[in-house]
N, C-alpha and C positions, 0 to 999 in steps of 0.2 A: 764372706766371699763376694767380691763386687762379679760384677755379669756387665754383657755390654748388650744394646738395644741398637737396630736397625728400623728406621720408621721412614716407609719408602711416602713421599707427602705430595708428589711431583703435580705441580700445575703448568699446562701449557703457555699461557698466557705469560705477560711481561710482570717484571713484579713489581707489584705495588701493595700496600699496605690500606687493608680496611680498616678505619677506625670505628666504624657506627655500620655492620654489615646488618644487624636489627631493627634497623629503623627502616621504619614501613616508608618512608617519604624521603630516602637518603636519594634515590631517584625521581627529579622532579619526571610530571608526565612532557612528554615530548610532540602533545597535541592539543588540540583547543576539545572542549568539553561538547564540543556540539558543531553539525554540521549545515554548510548552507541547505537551503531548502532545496534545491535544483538538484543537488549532487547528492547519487544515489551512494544507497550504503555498500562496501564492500563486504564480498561473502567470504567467509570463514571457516575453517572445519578445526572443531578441534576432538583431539582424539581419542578423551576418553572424559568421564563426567565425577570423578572425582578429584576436582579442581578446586581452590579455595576461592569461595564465592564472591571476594573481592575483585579477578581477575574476571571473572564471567562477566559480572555487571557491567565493567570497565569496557570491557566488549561490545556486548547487548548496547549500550548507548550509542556508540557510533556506526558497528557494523553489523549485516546480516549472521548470526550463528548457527552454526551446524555442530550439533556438538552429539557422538559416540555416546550412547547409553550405558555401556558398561562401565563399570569401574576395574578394569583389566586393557592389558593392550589389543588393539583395534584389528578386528582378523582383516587377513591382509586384502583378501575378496571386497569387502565394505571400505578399506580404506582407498583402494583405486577405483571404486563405483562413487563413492560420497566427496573424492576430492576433486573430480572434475566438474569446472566450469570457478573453481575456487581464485580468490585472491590472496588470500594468507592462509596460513598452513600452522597451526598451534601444535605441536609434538609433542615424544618425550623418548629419553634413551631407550625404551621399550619399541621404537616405531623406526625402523631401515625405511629411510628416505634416500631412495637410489635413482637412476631414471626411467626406473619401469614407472616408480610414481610421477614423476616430473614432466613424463609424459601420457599420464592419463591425467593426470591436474591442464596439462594443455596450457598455450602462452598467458592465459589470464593469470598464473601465480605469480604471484611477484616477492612475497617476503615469504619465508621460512621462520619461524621459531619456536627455540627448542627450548623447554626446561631443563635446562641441567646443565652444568660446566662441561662437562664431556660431549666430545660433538662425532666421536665413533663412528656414530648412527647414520652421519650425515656423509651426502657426496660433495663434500667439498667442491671439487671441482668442475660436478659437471653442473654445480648449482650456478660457480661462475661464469660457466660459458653460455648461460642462458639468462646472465643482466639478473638473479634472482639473488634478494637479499637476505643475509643469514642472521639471527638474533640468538646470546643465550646468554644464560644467567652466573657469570660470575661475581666476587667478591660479596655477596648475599650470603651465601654459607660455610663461608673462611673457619669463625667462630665456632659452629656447631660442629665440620670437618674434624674441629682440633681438640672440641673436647672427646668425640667421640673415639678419636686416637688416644691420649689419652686413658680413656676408662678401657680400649678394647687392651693397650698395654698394661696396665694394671690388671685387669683381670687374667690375662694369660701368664704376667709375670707370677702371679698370688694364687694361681690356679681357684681361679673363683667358681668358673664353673665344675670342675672337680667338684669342688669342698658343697655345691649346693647337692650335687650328685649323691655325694657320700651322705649327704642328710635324709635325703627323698628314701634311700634303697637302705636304710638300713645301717649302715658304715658307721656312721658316727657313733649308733649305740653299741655295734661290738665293739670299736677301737675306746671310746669315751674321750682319751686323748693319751697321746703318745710324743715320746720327745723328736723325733723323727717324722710323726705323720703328715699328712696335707702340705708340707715345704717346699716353700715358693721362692723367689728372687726377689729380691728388695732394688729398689732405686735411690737409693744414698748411696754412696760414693762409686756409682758404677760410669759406663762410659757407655753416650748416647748416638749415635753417627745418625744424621737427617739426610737423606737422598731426594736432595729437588727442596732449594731453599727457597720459596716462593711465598705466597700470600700465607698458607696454611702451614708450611714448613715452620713461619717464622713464626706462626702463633703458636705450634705445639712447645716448639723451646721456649718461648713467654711464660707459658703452664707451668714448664721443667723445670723453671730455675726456682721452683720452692721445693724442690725434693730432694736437696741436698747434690744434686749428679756431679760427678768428679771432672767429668769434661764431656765436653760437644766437638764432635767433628761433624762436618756438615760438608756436599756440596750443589752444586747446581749443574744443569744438563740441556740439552737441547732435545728435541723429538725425536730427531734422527739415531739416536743410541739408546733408545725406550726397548725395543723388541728384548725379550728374557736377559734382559741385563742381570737379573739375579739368577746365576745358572748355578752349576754343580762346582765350577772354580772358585764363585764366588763366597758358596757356602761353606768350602772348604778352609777358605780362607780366614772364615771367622772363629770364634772362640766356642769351646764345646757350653758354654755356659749363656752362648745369645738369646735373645730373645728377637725374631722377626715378624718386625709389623708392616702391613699392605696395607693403608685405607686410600690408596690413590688409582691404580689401573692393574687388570689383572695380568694384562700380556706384560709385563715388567718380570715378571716372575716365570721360569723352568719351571712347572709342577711338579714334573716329575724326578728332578734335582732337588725340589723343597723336600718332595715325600722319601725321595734317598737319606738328606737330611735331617729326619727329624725321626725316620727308623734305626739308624747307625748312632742316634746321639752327634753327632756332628755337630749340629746345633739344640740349642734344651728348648725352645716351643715357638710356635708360632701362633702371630691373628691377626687374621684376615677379614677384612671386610671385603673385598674385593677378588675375583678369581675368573677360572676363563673354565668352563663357560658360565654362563649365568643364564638363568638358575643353573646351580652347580646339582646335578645327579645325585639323589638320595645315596645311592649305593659307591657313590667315589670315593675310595681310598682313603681321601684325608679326611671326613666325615668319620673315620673309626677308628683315627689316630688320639689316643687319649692328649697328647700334649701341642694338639691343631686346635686353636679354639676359632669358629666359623662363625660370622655373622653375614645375614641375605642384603648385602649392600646398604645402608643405613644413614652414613656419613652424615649426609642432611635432613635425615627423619625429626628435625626438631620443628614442632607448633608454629613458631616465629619463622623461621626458615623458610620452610615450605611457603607460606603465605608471601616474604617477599619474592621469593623465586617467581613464583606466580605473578604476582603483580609486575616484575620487572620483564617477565616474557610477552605480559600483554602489552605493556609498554614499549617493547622492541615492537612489536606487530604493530601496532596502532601508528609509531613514529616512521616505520617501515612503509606504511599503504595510505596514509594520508601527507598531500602534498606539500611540497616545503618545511617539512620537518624532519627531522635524528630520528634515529634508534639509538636508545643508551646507551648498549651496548653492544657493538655488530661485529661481525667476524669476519664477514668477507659482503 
């Protein structure tokens, strides 16, 4: 029996194709390695200290740093006490950068940036109306994005986390094995539909075309039609045998049309790495949905990633607050 797949993959940004997103030096730096002697160091905060210690160092050489003790996000009380009198502003989608901060930072801020492709966090516009430059880390973790799509659709299609369940408690030694039991959805000859064919869209289907899939439908979107585009219509409209994957933004998704969805059999399972809110509520509904498979946002949790993500944020900051030079990659 083929089954059809929904892999929501949506990037804002314009699309373009990363060939080398692992490569520590794919972004040249966009500053001189050292400052004149006259010219004072610019201050910095950044917001939390588990950061990869390439991006720090890169910091510490040219500018003054303040950097957030914990390894958690910065309670909010410290982060409008420790950002004022700052020049740059080091973040992460954990950190609502609104104008209550933007005016305790006071005119000295000048660049903003953020770890992460998703800019949510950020006030767009009132960062524009106050001359302040925006920085954040795309096409660094296209790759990891697409495998992590990937393994999270395999595993909800093969009910992986199921079948480890049934080992832990017990299950596997009464059943031993059954012709029927732990059955899952195969991806040979089934039909894959990609929503938001972009950098990571284009890499999951790269992955897909060794799995036998019978066809791709695919399309692309603009921002403006993001808000619960996958609603209670649209799940009806799919086949009782889908499989729905999120690893791009949680408001894309009706929750509570997914969780009509996935109780009525409407659709056969979903996984998610992404969901509204986050952290999603131990006691949430689809957390005790046997055929929801949940992971805590993850997408770029890979070793190499993270490190250039870092290194390209500091680089936006650095090219951002020292004179006559880019930021790699800026947003507004």
């Amino acid at each position: 029996m083929t089954f059809s797949a929904w892999c929501v993959l949506l990037r804002y940004q314009p699309l373009r194709i990363c060939k080398t997103p692992r490569n520590l030096n794919f972004f040249k730096p966009a500053y001189s390695t050292s400052l004149p002697d006259s010219m004072e160091k610019p201050k910095v905060l950044i917001t939390r200290n588990d950061v990869p210690q390439i991006a720090i160092r890169k910091l510490r050489e040219l500018c003054d740093v303040d950097i957030y003790e914990g390894s958690y996000p910065m309670p909010r009380d410290q982060l409008l006490a420790r950002v004022a009198g700052k020049d740059g502003l080091f973040c992460f989608l954990t950190d609502r950068i609104n104008a209550e901060v933007l005016d305790a930072a006071g005119r000295s801020l000048r660049v903003v940036s953020t770890m992460s492709v998703g800019y949510d966090h950020l006030s767009l516009e009132e960062m524009k109306s106050r001359d302040i430059k925006v920085g954040y880390t795309p096409d660094v973790l296209t790759d990891a994005t697409a495998e992590l799509t990937l393994a999270l659709l395999l595993a909800t299609s093969r009910r992986l986390l199921q079948a480890n369940a049934e080992l832990n408690n017990g299950g596997w030694g009464r059943c031993v094995w059954g012709p029927v039991w732990m059955l899952g959805k195969g991806l040979s000859g089934s039909t894959v539909g990609i929503f938001g064919l972009g950098r990571t869209g284009q890499a999951v289907l790269k992955r897909l075309a060794g799995f036998n899939v019978a066809k791709f439908l695919y399309t692309s979107t603009t921002k403006k039609e993001l808000r619960a585009k996958f609603n209670k219509d649209a799940f009806a409209a799919m086949k009782n045998s889908a499989v729905f994957i999120n690893t791009s933004r949680g408001g894309l998704v009706d929750q509570e049309a997914l969780v009509w969805a996935l109780q009525t059999g409407q659709i056969w399972a979903a996984g998610l790495d992404v969901m509204t809110p986050e952290p999603l509520p131990t006691d949430h509904i689809l957390t005790t949905l046997p055929n929801c498979t949940l992971l805590p946002h993850i997408g770029s949790s890979e070793e190499g990633t993270r490190v250039a993500m870092a290194e390209l944020a500091a680089d936006n900051l650095l090219g951002g607050l020292l004179e006559d030079k880019e930021m790699p990659q800026r947003l507004c």
